[in-house]
Kinemage of the C-alpha trace (Angstrom):
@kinemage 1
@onewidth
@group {chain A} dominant
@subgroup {mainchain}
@vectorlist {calphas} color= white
{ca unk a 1} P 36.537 12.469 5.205
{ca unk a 2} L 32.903 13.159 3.558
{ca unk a 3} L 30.406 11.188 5.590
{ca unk a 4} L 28.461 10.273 2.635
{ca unk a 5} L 31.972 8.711 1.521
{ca unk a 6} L 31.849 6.872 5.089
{ca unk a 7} L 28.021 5.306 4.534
{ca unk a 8} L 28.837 4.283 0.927
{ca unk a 9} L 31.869 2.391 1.996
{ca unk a 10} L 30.105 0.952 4.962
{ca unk a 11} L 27.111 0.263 2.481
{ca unk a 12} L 30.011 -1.414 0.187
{ca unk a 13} L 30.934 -3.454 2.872
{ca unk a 14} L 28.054 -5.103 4.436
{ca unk a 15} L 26.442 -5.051 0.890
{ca unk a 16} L 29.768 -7.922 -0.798
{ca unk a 17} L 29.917 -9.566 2.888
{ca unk a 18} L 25.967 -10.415 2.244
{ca unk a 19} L 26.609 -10.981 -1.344
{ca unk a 20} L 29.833 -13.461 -0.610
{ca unk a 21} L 27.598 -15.660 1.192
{ca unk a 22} L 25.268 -15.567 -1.409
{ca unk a 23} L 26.977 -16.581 -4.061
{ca unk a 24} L 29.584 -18.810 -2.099
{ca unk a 25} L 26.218 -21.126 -1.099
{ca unk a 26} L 24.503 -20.586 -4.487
{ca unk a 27} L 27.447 -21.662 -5.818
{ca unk a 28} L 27.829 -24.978 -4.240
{ca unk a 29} L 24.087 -25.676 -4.834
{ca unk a 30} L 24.560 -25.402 -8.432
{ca unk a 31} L 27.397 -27.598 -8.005
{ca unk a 32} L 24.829 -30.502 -6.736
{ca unk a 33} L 23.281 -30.792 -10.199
{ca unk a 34} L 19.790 -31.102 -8.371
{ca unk a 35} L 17.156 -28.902 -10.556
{ca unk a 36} L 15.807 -25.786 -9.567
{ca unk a 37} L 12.311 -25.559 -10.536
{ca unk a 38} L 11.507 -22.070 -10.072
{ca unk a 39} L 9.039 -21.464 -12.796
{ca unk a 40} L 6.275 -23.517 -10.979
{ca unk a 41} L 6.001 -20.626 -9.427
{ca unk a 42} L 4.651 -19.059 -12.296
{ca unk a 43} L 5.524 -16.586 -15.465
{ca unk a 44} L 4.133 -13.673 -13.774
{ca unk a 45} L 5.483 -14.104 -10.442
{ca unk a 46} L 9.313 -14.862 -11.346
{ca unk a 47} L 9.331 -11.969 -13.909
{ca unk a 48} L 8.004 -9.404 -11.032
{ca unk a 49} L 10.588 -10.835 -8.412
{ca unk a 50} L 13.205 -10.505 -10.946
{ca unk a 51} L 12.219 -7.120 -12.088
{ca unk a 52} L 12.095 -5.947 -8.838
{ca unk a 53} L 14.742 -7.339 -7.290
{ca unk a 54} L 17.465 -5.710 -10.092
{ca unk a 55} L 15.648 -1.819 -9.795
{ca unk a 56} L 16.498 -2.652 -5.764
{ca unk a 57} L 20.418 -3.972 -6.608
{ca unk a 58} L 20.581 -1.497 -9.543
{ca unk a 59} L 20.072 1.064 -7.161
{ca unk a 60} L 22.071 0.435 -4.526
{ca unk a 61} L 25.040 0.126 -6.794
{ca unk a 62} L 24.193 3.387 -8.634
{ca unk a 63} L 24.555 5.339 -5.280
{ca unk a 64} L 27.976 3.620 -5.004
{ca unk a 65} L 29.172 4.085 -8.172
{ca unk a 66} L 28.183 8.186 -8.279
{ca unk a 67} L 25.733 8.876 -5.061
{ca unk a 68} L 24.351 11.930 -7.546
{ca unk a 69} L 22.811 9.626 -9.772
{ca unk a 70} L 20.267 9.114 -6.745
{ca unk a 71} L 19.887 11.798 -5.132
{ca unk a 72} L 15.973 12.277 -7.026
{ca unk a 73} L 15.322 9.445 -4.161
{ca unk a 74} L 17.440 10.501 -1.281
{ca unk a 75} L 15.799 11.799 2.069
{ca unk a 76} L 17.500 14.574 4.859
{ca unk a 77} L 17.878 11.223 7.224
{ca unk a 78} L 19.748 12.395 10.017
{ca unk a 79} L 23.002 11.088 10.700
{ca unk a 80} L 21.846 8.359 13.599
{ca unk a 81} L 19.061 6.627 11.838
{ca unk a 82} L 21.625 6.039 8.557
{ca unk a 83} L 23.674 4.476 10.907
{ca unk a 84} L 20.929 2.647 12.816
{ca unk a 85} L 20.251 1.404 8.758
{ca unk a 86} L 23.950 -0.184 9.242
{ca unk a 87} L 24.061 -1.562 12.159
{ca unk a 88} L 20.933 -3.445 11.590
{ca unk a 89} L 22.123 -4.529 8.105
{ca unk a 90} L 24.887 -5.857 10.091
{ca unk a 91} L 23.456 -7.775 12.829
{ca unk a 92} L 21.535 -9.666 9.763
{ca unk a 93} L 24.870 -10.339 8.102
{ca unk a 94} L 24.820 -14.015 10.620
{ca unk a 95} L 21.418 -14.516 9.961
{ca unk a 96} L 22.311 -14.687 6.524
{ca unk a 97} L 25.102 -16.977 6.810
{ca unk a 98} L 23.046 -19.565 8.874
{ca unk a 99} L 20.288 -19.560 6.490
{ca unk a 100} L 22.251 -20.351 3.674
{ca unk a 101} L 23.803 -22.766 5.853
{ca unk a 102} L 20.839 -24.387 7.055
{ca unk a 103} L 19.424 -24.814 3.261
{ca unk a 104} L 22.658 -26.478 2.168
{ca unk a 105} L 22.173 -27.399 -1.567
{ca unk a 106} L 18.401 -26.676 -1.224
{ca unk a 107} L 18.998 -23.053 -2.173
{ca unk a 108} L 15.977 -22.770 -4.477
{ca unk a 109} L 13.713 -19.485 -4.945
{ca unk a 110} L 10.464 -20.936 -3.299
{ca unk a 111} L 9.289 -23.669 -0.856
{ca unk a 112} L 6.722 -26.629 -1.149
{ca unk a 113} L 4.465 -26.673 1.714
{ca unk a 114} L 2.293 -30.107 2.059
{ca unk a 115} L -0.776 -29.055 0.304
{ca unk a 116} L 1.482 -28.220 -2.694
{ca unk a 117} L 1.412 -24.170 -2.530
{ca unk a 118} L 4.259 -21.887 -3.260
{ca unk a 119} L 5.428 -20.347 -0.527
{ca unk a 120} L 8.655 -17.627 0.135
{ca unk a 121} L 11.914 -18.971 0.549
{ca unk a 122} L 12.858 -18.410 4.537
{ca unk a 123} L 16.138 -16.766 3.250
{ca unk a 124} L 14.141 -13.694 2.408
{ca unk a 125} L 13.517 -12.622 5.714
{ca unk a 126} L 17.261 -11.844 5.980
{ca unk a 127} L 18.288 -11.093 2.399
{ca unk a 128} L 15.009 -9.409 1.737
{ca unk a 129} L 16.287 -6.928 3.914
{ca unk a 130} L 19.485 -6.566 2.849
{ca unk a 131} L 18.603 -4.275 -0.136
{ca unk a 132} L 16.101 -2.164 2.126
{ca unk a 133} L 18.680 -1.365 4.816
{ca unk a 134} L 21.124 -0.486 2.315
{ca unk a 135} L 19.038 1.956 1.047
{ca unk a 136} L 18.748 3.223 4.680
{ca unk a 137} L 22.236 3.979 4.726
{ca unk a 138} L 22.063 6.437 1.942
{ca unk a 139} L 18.761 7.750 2.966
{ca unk a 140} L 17.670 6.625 -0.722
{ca unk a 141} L 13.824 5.614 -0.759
{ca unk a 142} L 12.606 3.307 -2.773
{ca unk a 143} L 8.662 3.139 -4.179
């Protein structure tokens, strides 16, 4: 078999495991009815995260639909740091689950601190990374 075959359907993999728990607790949040403020974070803040956030998904499922269509962004990674890419994608695979756990129905894009700031959701330091590391699997940078 083609290793580039084998990293895209590792990629494919970890990439819906990450995404099932994702949408599984999203999913029940919506299901509380409570309302999701995120445009106090601002007009030019949630369009950027959006924006952003779909070039990084858009990407990663354009290398697994035809891994030509990115090969413009692809770099000679050798064959253990691709697979370093993995393994680390994997190890955050339970960090993501106990996040979303953790939040509950309080899956919201941004956190309230006490003086009334906008802050990060914690889930972003494991689902932040999951579109990074997947592009480490293909060796596909992203600007």
């Amino acid at each position: 078999m083609n290793p580039e075959n084998i990293y895209r359907f590792t990629g494919l993999v970890l990439l819906l495991t990450a995404m099932s728990i994702s949408i599984t607790f999203r999913h029940r949040a919506a299901q509380s009815k409570e309302p999701i403020k995120s445009e106090a974070e601002g007009r030019v803040i949630l369009t950027l995260r959006s924006v952003f956030g779909l070039l990084g998904w858009l990407s990663a499922f354009l290398y697994l639909i035809n891994p030509g269509w990115m090969a413009w962004a692809q770099l000679p990674l050798p064959s253990w740091l691709r697979w370093t890419g993995a393994a680390i994608m994997a190890i955050c695979i339970p960090f993501i689950y106990w996040v979303f756990s953790s939040l509950g129905k309080n899956v919201t894009p941004t956190v309230v601190t006490p003086r009334g700031t906008y802050i990060g959701h914690p889930r972003s330091l494991s689902l932040g990374q999951t579109p990074a590391l997947y592009g480490w699997i293909p060796g596909i940078y992203r600007v």
